[in-house]
C-alpha positions in Angstrom: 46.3 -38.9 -7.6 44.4 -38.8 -10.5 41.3 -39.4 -8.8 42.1 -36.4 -6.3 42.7 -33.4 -9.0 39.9 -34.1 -11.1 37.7 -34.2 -7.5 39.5 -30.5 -7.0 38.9 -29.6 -10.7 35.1 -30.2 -10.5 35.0 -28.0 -6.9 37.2 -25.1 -8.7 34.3 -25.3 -11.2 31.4 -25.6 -8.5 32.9 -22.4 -6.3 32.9 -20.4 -9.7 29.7 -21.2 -10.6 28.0 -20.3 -7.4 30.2 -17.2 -7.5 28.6 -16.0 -11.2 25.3 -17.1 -9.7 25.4 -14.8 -6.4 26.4 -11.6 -8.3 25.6 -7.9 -6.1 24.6 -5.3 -8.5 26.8 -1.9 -7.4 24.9 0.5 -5.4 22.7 3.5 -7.4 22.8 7.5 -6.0 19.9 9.0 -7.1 21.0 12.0 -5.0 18.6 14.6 -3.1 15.0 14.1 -4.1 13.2 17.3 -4.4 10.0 16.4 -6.3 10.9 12.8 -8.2 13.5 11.0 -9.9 13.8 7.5 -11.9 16.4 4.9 -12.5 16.2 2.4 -14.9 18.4 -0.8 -14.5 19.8 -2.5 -17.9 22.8 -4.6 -16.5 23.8 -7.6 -18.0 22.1 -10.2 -16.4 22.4 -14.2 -16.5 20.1 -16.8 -16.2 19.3 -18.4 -12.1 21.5 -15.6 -10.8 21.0 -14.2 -7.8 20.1 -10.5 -8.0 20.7 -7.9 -5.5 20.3 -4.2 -6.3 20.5 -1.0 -3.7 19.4 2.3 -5.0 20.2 5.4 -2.4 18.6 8.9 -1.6 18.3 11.7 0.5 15.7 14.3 1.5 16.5 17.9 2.0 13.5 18.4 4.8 10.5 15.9 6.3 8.3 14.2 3.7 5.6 11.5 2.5 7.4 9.5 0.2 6.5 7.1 -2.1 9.1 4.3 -3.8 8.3 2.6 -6.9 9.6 -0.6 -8.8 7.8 -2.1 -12.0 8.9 -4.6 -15.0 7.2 -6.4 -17.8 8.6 -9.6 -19.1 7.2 -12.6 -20.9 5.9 -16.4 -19.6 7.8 -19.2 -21.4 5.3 -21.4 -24.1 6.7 -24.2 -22.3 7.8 -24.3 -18.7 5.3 -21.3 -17.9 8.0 -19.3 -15.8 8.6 -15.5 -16.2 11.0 -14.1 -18.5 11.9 -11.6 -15.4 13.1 -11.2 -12.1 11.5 -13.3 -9.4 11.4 -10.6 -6.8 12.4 -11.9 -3.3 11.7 -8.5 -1.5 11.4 -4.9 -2.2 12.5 -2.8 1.3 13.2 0.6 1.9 16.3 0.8 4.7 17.5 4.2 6.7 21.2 5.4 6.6 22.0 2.4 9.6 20.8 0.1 6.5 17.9 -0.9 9.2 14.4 -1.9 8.0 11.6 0.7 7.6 8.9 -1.3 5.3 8.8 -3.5 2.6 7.0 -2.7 -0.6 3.9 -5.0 -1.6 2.3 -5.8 -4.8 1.1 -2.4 -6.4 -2.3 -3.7 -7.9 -3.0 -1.0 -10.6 0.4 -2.6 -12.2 -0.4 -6.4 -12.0 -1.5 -8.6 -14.4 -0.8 -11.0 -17.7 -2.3 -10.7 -21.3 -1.7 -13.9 -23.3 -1.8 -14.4 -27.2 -1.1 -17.9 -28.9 0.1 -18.2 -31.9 -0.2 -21.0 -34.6 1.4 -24.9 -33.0 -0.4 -23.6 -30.4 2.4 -21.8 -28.5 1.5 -18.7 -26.2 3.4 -16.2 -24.7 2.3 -14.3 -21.8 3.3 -11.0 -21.1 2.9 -9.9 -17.7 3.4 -6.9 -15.3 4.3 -6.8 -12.0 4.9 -3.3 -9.5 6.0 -3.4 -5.8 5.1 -0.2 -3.9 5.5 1.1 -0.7 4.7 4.8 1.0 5.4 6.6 4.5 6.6 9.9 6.0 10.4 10.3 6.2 12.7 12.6 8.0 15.1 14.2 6.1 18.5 11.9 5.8 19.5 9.2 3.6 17.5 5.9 2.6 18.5 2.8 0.6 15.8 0.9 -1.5 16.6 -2.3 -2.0 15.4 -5.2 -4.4 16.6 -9.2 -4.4 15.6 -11.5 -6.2 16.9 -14.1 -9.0 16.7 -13.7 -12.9 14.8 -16.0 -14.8 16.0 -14.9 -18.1 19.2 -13.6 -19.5 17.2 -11.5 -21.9 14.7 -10.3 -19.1 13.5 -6.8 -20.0 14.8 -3.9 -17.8 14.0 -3.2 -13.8 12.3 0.7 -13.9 12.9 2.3 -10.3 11.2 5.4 -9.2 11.1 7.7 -6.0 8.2 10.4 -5.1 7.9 13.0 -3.1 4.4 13.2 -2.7 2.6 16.7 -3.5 6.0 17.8 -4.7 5.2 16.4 -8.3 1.7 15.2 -9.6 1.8 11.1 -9.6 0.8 10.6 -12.9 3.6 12.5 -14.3 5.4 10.3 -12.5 4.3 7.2 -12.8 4.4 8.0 -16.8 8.3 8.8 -16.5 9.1 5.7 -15.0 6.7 3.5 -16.4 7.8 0.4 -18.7 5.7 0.1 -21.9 3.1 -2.6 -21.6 -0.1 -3.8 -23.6 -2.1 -4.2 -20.1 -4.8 -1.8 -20.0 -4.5 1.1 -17.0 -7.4 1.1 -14.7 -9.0 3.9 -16.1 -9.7 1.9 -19.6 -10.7 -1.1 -17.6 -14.1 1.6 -16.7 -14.1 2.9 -20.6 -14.5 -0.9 -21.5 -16.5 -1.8 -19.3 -18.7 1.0 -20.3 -18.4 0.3 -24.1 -20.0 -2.7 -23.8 -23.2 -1.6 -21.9 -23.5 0.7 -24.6 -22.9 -1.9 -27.3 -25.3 -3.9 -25.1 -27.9 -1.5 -25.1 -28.0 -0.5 -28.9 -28.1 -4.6 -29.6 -31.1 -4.8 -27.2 -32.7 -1.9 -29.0 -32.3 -3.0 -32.5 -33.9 -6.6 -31.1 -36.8 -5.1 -30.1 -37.6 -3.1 -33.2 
């Protein structure tokens, strides 16, 4: 008997443990997108649980739209996993919640800069965008992002929907974009242009 209620104890405790772990975040209107709009997702979240977030808008008339998610966490010293969301998928769904495309890995926001500090520790901070773009008809669409949190102190999800000539894309991607030390691809050039000239002026001074 006593064998019995300790064997329905421990499954009580299993079924609310998956339970916490499989949690549905509630469902985000962004209403009618004329030129662009952002959402930024703080919920509490818990360590290994299961993350599933659905974000919905409409368009007044036909369009190119573009749909937009981006974070920046850390890498753990010791186990090397991200201090984030490990996406599952990115999609964008009509109003029948059937699949239209799924976003892939936006590569101007993708990336890792490490620094170590003394003991030898180093944390890695990293960046990671999903991205996806396409003509719609006017109507209602869902984006949708799974995944499962790594962290329960993971850094914020930034969301971010663009109708494209309707706004100019850097003012959106600055609206919506999560502060990061990674350099944009623009300085990547600048850099790479500083040290040609640095190059040069060494090489000069050498041969005088």
């Amino acid at each position: 008997m006593k064998l019995s209620s300790a064997i329905m104890v421990i499954v009580g405790l299993g079924s609310t443990l998956l339970a916490q772990a499989a949690t549905t975040a509630p469902t985000v209107n962004l209403g009618t997108v004329a030129t662009f709009t952002t959402f930024v997702d703080n919920d509490a979240r818990n360590y290994a649980q299961q993350y599933d977030r659905q974000l919905t808008f409409s368009l007044a008339s036909d369009a190119t739209v573009r749909i937009d998610m981006r974070q920046v966490g850390n890498t753990h010293w010791l186990d090397q996993y991200a201090h984030g969301l490990a996406v599952g998928s990115f999609t964008l769904l009509n109003s029948g919640q059937q699949l239209l495309g799924t976003a892939s890995l936006d590569p101007s926001f993708n990336g890792s800069k490490a620094s170590c500090n003394s003991g030898g520790r180093c944390n890695v901070e990293f960046a990671q965008g999903y991205t996806l773009t396409g003509p719609l008809a006017a109507g209602t669409y869902t984006m949708e992002l799974t995944g499962k949190w790594l962290s329960s102190n993971a850094s914020p999800l930034n969301f971010g929907v663009l109708v494209v000539g309707a706004a100019d894309q850097g003012t959106y991607l600055n609206a919506f974009t999560p502060a990061t030390n990674l350099p944009e691809p623009g300085s990547w050039v600048l850099m790479a242009l500083g040290f040609c000239g640095v190059a040069a002026v060494t090489k000069a001074k050498r041969k005088a």
